[in-house]
C-alpha positions as CSV (number, residue, x, y, z in Angstrom):
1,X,15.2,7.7,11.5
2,X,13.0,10.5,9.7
3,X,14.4,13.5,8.9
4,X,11.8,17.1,8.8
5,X,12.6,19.8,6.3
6,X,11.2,23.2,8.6
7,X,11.1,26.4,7.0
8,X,14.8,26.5,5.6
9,X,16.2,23.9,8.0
10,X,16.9,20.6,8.0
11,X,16.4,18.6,11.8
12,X,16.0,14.7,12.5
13,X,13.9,13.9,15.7
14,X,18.0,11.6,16.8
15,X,20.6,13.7,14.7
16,X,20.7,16.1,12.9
17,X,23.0,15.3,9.4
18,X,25.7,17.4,8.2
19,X,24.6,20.7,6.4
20,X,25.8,23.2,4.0
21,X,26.7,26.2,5.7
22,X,24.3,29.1,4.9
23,X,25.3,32.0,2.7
24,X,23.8,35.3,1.6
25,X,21.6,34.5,-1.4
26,X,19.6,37.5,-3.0
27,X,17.2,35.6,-5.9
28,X,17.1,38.0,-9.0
29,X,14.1,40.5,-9.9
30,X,14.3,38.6,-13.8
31,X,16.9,36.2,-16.0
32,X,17.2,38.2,-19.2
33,X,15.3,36.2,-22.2
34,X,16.6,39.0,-24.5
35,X,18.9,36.7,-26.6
36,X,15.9,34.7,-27.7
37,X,13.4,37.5,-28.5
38,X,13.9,35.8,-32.3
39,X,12.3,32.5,-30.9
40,X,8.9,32.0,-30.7
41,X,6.6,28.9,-28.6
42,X,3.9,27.0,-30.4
43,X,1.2,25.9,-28.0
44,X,-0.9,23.1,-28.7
45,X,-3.8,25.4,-30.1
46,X,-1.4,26.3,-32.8
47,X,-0.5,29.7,-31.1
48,X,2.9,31.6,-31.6
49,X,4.7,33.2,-28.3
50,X,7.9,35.0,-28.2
51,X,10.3,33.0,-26.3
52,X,10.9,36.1,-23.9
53,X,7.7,36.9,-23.2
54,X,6.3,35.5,-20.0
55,X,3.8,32.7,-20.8
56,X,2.2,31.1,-17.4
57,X,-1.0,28.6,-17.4
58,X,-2.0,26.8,-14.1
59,X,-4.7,23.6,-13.1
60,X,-5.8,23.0,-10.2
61,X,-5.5,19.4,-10.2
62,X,-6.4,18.7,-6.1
63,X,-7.2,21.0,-3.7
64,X,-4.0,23.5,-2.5
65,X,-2.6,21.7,-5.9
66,X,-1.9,22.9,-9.1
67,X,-0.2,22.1,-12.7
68,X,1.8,24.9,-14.4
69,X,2.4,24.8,-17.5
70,X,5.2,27.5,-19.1
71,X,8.0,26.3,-21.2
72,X,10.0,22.8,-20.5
73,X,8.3,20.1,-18.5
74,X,4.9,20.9,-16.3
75,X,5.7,22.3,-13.0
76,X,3.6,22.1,-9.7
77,X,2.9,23.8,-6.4
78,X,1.7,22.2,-3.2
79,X,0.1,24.3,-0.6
80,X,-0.2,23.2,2.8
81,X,-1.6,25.3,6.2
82,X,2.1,27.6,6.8
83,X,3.5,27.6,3.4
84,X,3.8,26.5,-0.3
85,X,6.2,24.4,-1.8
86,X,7.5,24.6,-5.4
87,X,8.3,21.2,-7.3
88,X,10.3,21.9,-10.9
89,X,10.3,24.8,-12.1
90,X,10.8,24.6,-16.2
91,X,12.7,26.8,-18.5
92,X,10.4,29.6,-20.0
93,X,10.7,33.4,-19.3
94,X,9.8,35.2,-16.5
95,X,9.7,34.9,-12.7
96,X,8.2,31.7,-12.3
97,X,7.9,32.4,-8.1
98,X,6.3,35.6,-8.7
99,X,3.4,33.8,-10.8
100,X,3.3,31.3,-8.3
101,X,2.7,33.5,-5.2
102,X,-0.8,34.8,-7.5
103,X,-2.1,31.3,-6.8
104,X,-1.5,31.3,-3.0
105,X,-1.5,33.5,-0.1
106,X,1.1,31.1,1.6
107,X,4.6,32.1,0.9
108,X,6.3,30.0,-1.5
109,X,10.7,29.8,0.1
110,X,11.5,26.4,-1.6
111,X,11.1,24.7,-5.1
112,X,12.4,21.0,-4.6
113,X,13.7,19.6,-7.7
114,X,13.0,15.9,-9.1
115,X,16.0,15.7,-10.7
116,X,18.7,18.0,-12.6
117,X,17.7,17.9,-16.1
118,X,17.8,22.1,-17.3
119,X,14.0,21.8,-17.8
120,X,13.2,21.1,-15.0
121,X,15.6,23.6,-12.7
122,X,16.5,26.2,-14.9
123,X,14.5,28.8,-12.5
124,X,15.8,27.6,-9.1
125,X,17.7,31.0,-8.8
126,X,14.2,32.5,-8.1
127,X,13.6,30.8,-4.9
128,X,15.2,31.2,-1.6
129,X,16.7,27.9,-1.3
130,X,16.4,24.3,-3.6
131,X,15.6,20.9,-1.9
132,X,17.5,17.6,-4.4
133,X,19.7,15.1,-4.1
134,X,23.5,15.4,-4.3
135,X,23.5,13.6,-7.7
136,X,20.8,16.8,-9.1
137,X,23.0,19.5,-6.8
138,X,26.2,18.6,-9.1
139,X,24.3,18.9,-12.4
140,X,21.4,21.2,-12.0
141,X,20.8,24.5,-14.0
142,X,23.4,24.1,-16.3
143,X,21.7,25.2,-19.8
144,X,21.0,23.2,-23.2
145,X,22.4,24.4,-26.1
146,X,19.1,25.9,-27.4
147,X,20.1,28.7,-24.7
148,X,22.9,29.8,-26.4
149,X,25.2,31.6,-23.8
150,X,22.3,32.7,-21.6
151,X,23.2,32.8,-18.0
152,X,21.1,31.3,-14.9
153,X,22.0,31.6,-11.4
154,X,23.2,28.7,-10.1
155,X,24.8,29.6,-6.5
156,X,21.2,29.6,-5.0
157,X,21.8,27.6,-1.5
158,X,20.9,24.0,-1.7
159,X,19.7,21.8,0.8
160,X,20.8,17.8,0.3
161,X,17.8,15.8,0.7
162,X,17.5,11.7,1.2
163,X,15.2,8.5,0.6
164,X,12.7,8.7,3.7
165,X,13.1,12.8,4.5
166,X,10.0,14.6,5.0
167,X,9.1,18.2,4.6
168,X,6.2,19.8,6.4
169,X,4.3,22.5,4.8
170,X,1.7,22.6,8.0
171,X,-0.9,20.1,7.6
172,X,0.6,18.9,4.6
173,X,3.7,16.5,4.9
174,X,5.6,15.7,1.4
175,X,7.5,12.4,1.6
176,X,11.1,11.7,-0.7
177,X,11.2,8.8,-2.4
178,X,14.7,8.3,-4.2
179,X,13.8,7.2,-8.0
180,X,17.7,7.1,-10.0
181,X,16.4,5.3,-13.3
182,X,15.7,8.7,-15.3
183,X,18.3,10.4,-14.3
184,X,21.0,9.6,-11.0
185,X,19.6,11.1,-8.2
186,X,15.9,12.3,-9.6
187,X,13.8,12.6,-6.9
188,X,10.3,11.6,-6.3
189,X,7.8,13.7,-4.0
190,X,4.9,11.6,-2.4
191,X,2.0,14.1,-0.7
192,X,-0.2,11.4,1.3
193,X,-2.9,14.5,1.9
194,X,-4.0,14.7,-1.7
195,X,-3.0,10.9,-2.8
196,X,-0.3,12.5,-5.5
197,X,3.2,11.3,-6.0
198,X,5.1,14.2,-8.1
199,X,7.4,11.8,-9.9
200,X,9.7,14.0,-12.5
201,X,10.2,12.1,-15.1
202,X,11.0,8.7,-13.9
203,X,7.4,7.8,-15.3
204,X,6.1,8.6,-19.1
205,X,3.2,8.0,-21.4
206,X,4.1,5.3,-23.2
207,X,6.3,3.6,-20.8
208,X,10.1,4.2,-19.7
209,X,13.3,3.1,-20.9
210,X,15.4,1.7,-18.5
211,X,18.8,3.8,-18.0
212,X,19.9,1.4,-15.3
213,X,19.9,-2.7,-14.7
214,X,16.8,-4.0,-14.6
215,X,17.5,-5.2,-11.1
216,X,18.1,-1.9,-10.3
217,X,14.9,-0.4,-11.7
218,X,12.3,-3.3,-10.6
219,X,14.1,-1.7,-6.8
220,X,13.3,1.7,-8.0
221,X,9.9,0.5,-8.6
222,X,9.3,-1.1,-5.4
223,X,10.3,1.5,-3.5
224,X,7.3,3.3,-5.3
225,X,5.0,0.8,-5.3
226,X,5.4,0.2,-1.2
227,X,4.0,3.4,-0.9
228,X,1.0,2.2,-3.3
229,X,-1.7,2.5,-0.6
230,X,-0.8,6.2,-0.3
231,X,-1.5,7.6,-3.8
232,X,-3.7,7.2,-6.8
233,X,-2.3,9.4,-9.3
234,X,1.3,10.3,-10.8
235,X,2.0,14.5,-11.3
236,X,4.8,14.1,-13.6
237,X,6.8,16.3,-16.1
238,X,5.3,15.3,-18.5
239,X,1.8,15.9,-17.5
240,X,-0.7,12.9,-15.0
241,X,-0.7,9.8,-14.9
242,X,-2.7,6.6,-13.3
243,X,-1.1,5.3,-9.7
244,X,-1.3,1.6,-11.1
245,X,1.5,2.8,-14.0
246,X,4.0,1.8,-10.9
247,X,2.6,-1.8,-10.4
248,X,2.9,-2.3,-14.2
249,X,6.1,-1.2,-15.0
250,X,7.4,-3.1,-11.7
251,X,5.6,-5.9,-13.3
252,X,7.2,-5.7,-16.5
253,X,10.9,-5.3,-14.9
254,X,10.1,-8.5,-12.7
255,X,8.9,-10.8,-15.9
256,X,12.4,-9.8,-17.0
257,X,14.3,-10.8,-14.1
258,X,12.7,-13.7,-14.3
259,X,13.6,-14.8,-17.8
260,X,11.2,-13.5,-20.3
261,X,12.4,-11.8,-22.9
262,X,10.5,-8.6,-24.3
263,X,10.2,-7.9,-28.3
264,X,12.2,-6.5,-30.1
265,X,11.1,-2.5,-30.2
266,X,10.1,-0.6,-33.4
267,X,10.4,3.2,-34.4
268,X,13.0,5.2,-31.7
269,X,15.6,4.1,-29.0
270,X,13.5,1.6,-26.9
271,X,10.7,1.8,-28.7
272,X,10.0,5.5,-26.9
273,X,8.5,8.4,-29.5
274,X,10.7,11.5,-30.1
275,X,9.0,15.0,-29.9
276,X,8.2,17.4,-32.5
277,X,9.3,20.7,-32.9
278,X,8.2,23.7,-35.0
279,X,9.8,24.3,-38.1
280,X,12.2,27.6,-38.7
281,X,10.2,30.2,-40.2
282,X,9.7,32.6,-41.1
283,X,13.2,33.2,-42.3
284,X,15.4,34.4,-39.4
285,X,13.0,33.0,-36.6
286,X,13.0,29.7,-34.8
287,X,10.0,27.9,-33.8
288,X,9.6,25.3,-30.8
289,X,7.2,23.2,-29.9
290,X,6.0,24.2,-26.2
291,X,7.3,21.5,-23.5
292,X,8.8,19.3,-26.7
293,X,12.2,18.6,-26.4
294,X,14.3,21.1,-29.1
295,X,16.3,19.9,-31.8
296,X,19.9,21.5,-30.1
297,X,18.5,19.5,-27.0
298,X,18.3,16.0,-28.3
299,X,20.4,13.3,-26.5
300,X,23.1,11.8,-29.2
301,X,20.8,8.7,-30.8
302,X,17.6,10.1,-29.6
303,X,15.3,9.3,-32.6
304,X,17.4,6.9,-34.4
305,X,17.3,3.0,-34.6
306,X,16.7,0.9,-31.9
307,X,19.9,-1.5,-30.9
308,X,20.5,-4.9,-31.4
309,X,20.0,-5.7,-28.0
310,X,17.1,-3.3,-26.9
311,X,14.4,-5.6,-26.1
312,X,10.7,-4.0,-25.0
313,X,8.6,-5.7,-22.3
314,X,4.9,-4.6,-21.7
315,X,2.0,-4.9,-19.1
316,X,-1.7,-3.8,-19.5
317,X,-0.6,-1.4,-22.5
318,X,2.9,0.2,-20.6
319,X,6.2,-0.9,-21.1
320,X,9.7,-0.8,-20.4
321,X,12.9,-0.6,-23.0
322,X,15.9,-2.3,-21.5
323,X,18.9,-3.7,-22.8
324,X,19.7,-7.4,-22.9
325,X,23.1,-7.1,-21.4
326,X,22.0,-4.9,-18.5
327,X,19.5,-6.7,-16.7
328,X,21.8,-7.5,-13.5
């Protein structure tokens, strides 16, 4: 059974699953950045930008496709024949829909989310209506500490997608893929037009750790990877990736499960590298590193020593961190 995501309905060609009643939503004009006007953004040219001063930068990374880069982890926007689609939406000042709608004449209604993470759905309140899972629904837009008591919207209606639901943008179907490994729930987005899966952050650089069983992530994986024929690259939050970075990490996970064990890792948790951030000055002003995760913002153990029973396993150059006792 396929379910179609139309406009801002949800309808299956047999029956149609239970929805969330509509409600009223008006998105706001602007979230007020005011409270950190003493921040400032370094970009990777060394440049300083107040942290409530709109900053927008867009690629075009396929036809109808581009990269956005603001403040948080790279957004994107897929445009198909009727309308545009929103995926992620970062955390950095100003109306991100309202930039959006300069690079397309196609009307952008719906940002779907990859997973709940504040970076990632911290401007959903702009858009008419949010496409996740029920796992990102519970958690999403609630802000890190860096934010201070700043307020987002978060009773922007919500529509509950699944594994195998596929939204139409005319001439332009986007396929869900349920990842969970990253975060429960996250979200993967596979458009077979332009051979791109928009994966969140269930794929990174270096490799990924593991934040489920082994088992479970080599099923992750191969949920991906049976969709292999249909794309050649990875639009992730963290920026692009190669298509075959599925197929290795799947690799790795099934040398695990069957009985290899990885090395031990060296430097942070799992061997994976913790990100910079500007130093705070001049006196009075904080600096952060633009798309880095902040200081206030770091997971408990992020950047500290590996444990006992982290083990790393790696294929053609990517690996996976996993933990010894949580392989089944």
């Amino acid at each position: 059974m396929r379910h179609y995501l139309t406009g801002l309905a949800l309808v299956c060609a047999m029956a149609a699953p239970a929805l969330a009643a509509d409600k009223a939503y008006t998105p706001p004009a602007l979230i007020d950045y005011s409270a950190l006007h003493n921040v400032l953004i370094r970009s990777d040219d060394g440049t300083l930008t107040p942290a409530d001063v709109p900053y927008y930068r867009s690629k075009l990374i396929a036809p109808g496709t581009w990269q956005i880069e603001s403040d948080g982890d790279y957004s994107y926007l897929i445009e198909g024949d009727k309308e545009a689609l929103a995926i992620d939406t970062g955390y950095g000042a100003g109306n991100i829909r309202q930039y959006l709608q300069t690079l397309t004449q196609k009307p952008i209604r719906m940002v779907a989310s990859t997973h709940f993470h504040f970076d990632h759905t911290a401007l959903n309140g702009y858009f008419d209506r949010a496409l996740m899972s029920k796992e990102t629904a519970e958690k999403a837009t609630i802000p890190y500490p860096s934010f201070g008591a700043m307020k987002f919207p978060r009773d922007y209606p919500v529509q509950i997608i699944k594994d195998g639901d596929v939204i139409p943008l005319g001439g332009r179907d986007i396929r869900v893929i349920m990842g969970g490994n990253h975060t429960p729930g996250s979200t993967m987005y596979l458009d077979t037009k332009q051979r791109i899966l928009f994966g969140g952050d269930e794929f990174m650089p270096r490799g990924v750790r593991v934040g489920v069983t082994v088992e479970q992530f080599a099923e992750i994986m191969g949920r991906v990877v049976a969709h292999r024929a249909q794309f050649d690259r990875i639009a992730g939050g963290p920026g692009m990736f190669d298509g075959r970075d599925a197929d290795k990490l799947l690799a790795a996970a099934q040398a695990v499960l069957a009985g290899k064990e990885g090395e031990t890792p060296k430097g942070g948790p799992g061997g994976m590298p913790g990100a910079a951030n500007g130093p705070a000055t001049p006196e009075g002003v904080t600096v952060y590193q633009r798309r880095a995760v902040r200081a206030p913002d770091r997971p408990a153990g992020m950047g500290g020593a590996p444990s006992p029973t982290a083990r790393v396993m790696a294929v053609d150059g990517l690996q996976i961190s996993y933990d010894i006792n949580r392989i089944r």
